[in-house]
C-alpha positions in Angstrom: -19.0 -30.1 -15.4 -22.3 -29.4 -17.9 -20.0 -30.5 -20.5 -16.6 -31.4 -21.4 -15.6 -28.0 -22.6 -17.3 -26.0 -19.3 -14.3 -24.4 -17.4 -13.6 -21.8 -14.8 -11.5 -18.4 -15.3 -9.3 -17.4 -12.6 -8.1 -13.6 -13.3 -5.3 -12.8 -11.0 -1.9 -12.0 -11.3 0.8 -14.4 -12.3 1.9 -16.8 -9.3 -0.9 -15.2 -6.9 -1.0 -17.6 -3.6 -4.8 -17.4 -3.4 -4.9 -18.3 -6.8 -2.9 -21.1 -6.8 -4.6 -22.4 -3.7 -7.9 -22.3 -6.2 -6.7 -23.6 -8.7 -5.3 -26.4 -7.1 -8.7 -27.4 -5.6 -10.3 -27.0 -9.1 -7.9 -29.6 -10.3 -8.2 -32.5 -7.3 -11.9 -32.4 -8.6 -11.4 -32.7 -12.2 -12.7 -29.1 -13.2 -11.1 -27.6 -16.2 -9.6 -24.2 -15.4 -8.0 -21.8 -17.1 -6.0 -18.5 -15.8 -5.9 -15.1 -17.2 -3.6 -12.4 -16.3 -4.7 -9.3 -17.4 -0.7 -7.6 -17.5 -0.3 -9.9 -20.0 -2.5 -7.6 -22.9 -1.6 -6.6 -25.1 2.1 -8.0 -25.3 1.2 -11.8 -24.7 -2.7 -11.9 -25.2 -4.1 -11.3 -28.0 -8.5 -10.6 -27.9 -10.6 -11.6 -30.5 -14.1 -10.7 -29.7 -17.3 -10.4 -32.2 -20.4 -9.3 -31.1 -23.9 -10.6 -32.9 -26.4 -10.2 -30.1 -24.2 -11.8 -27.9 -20.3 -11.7 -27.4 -18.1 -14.6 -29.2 -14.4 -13.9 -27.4 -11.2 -15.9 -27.7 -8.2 -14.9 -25.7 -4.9 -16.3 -27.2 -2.7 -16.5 -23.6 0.7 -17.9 -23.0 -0.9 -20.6 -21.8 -3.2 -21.7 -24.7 -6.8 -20.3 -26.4 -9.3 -19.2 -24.1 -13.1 -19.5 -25.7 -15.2 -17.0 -23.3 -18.2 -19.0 -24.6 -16.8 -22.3 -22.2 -16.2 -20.2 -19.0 -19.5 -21.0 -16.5 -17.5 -19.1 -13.5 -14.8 -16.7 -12.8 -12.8 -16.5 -9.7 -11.7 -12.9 -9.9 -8.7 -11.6 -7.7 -5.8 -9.2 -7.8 -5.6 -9.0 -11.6 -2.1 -7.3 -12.7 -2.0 -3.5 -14.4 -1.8 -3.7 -18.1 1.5 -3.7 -19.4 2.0 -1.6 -22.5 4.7 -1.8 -25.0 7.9 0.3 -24.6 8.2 3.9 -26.2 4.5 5.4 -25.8 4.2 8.5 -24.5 2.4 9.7 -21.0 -0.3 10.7 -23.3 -0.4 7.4 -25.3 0.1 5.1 -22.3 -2.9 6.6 -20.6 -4.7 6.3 -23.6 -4.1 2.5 -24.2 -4.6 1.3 -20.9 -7.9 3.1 -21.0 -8.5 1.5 -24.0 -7.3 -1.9 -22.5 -9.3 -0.9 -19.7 -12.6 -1.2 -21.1 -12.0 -3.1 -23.9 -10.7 -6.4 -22.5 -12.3 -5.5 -19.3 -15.7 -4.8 -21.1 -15.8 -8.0 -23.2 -14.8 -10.1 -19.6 -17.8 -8.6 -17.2 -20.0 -8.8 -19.9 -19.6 -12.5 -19.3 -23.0 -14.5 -18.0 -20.7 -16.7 -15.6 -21.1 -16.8 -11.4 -18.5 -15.0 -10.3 -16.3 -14.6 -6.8 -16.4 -11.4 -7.0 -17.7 -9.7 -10.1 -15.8 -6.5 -10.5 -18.2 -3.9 -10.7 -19.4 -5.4 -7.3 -15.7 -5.0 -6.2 -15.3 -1.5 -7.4 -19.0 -0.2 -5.8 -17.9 -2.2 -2.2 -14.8 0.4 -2.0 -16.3 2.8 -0.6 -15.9 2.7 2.8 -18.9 5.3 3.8 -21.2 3.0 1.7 -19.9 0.1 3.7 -21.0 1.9 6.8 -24.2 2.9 5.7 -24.4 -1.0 4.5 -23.5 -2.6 7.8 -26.1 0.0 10.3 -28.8 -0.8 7.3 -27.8 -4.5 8.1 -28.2 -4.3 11.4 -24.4 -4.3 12.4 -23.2 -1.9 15.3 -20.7 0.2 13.7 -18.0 2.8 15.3 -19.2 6.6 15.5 -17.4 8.2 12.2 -16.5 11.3 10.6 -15.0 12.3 6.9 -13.8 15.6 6.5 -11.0 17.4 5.8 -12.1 20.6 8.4 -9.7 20.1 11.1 -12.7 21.8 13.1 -14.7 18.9 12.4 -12.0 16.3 13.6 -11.7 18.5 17.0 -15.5 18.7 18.1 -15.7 15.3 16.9 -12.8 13.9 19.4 -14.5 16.6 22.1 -17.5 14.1 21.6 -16.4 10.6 21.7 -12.9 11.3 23.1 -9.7 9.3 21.5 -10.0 9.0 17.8 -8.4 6.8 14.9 -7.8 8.3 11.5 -7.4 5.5 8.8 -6.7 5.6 4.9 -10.5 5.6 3.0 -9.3 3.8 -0.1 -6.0 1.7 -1.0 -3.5 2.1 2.2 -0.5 1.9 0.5 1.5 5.3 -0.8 4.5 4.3 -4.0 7.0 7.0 -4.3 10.5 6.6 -5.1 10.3 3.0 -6.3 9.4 1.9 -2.9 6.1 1.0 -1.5 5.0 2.5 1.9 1.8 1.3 4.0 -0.4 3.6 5.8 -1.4 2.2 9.2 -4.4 3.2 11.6 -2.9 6.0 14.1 -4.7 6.9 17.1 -4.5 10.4 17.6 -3.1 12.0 20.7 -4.6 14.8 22.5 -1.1 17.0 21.7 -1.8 16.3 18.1 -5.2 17.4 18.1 -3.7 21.3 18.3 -2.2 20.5 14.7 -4.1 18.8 12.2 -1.6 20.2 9.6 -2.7 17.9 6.4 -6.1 17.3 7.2 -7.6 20.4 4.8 -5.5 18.5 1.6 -7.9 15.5 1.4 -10.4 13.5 2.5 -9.7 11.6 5.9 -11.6 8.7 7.8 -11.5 9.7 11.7 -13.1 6.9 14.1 -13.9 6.7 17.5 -11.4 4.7 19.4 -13.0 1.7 21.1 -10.9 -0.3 23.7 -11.3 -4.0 22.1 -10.4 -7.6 23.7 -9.5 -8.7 20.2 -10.3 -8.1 15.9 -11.7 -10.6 14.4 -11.1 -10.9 10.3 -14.3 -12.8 9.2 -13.8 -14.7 6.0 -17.3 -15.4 3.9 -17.5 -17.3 1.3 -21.4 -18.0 0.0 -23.0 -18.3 3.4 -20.0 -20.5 4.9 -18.2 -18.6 8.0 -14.8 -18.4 8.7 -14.4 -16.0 12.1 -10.4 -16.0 13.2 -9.6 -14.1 16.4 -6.6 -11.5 16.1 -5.1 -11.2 19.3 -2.2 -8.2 19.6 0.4 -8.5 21.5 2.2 -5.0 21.2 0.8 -1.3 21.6 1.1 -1.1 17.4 -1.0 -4.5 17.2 -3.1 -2.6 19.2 -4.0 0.1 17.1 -3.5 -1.8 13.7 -2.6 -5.2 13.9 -1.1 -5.5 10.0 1.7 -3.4 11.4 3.4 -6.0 13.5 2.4 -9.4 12.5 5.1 -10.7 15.0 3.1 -9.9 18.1 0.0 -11.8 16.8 -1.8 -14.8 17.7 -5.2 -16.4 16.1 -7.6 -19.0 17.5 -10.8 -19.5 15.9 -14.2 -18.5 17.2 -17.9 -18.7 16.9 -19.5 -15.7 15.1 -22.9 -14.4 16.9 -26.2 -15.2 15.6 -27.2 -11.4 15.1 -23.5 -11.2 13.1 -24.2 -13.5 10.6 -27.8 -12.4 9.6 -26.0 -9.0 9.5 -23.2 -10.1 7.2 -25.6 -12.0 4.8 -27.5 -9.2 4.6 -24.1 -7.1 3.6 -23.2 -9.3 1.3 -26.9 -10.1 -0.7 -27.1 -5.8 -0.8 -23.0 -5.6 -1.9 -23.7 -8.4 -4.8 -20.9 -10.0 -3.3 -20.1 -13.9 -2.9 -16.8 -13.8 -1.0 -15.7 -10.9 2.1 -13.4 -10.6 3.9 -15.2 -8.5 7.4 -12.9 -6.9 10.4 -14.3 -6.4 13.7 -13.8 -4.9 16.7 -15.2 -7.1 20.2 -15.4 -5.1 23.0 -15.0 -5.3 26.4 -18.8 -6.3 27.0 -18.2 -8.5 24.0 -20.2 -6.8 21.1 -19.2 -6.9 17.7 -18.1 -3.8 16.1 -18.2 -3.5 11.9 -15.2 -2.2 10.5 -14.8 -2.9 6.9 -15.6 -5.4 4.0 -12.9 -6.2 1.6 -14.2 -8.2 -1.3 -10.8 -9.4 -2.6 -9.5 -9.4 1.5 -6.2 -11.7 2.3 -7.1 -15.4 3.6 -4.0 -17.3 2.6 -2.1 -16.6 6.3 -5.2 -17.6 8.2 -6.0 -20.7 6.6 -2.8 -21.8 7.3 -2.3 -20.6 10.8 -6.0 -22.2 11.7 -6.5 -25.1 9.1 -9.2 -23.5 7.4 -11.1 -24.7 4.0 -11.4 -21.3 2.5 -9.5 -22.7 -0.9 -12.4 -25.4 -0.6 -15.3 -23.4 -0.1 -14.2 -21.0 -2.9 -13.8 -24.3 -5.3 -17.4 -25.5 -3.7 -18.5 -21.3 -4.9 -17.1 -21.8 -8.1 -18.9 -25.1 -9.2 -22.0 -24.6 -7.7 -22.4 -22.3 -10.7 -22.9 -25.3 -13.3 -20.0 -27.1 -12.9 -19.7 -30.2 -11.0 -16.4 -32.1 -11.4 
């Protein structure tokens, strides 16, 4: 490291996998880490922050002071939702964790550290239409699209381009009840296009449906490339291949050379120092941009292919300043 008080921050939820994986790399080399979870404000973290032209924090965690000051990177991840004390109000919860929000949020993005990823980055790189617009800009081949909620729209659109996918545009998973439901990609039958009951509530993603060979979930971290073949092996693989990770096998393969100028380009104009991309490959074996997710799963693939992603996120993090 610069110095003997030079550390990274991982932010991430308690016992996160990736996380772990990070940390553990950070440690074979000697590189002083600390972790911060941000459920733990404002029960089990106390901020102290000052602010004379420049920001002096210290974060008081379960596991030991934090001096901002010291941090030269930050691995940032899945960080947990505040948890506020017992007995406040609806009003007064949503009031706090706003406050929590931008207080401890404000004081940590404010910090002059590399990061992987930096989480205004994160939150602009949600949008999937900008992702689109991105990836064409980039030089990516991307499917034909619509967002509407006309179900007019979604009919002339499948008249067009025939069979259509409708996806989720932002987080795919619906809690009600307690319980925790994912919404997959459905491909649309021709009976259902007659009743697109639903589709005037919201916002939907439709897609043309393109007959692929396999997905590929490209993992980037700096300019290092990680491309993993997803090969389904049942009709819901097919269509979305998180819905039946049984029926899946991986090999790796080599990423095209018009790809990766594409997917530097995505990440310089995204600010972003880690994606994980999803493609489609065709029959005739072109590449077709699906998504970027900046905090995207790698944990199963590493394992399943041997693959250094933990490494090359440690080899992100130092290359800020610290060095072992």
């Amino acid at each position: 490291m610069t110095d003997g008080s030079a550390r990274v921050l991982i932010v991430s939820a308690r016992g996160d996998w990736s996380g772990l994986s990070v940390a553990d790399r950070l440690a074979a080399r000697g590189v002083n880490y600390s972790w911060l979870d941000p459920a733990d404000f404002p029960q089990r973290v106390v901020l102290a922050a000052r602010f004379e032209g420049s920001w002096a924090v210290r974060l008081t965690t379960p596991g030991g002071a934090i001096d901002l000051d010291d941090v030269v990177a930050v691995f940032y991840r899945r960080p947990g939702d505040f948890e506020m004390p017992p007995g406040l109000s609806a009003p007064e919860l949503r009031f706090a964790r706003a406050q929590a929000r931008v207080g401890l949020g404000g004081v940590l993005v404010s910090l002059p550290a590399r990061w992987v990823n930096h989480p205004s980055s994160l939150a602009d790189a949600e949008y999937k239409p900008h992702q689109l617009a991105l990836a064409a800009a980039a030089g990516l081949v991307t499917p034909r699209t619509v967002v509407t909620n006309d179900p007019e729209v979604v009919r002339a659109f499948a008249d067009e381009v025939g069979d259509v996918v409708v996806k989720p545009l932002a987080e795919p998973i619906i809690y009600e009840a307690g319980t925790y439901t994912p919404v997959w990609t459905r491909r649309l039958s021709r009976p259902e296009m007659s009743d697109l009951a639903g589709v005037e509530v919201t916002a939907h993603l439709f897609q043309e449906w393109v007959e692929k060979v396999y997905e590929v979930r490209l993992t980037v971290v700096g300019d290092r490339f990680f491309p993993v073949a997803i090969v389904a092996g049942s009709d819901a693989a097919r269509i979305d291949w998180r819905s039946d990770y049984a029926a899946l096998t991986y090999r790796r393969v080599e990423c095209p050379d018009d790809v990766v100028a594409g997917v530097l380009r995505v990440l310089s104009a995204s600010r972003l120092r880690y994606g994980a991309f999803d493609f489609i490959v065709d029959r005739s074996g072109q590449w077709l941009f699906l998504e970027c997710n900046g905090s995207g799963q790698w944990g199963w693939l590493a394992d399943e292919c041997g693959l250094p992603v933990a490494d090359a996120i440690a080899d992100e993090l130092v290359g800020g300043g610290c060095d072992g």
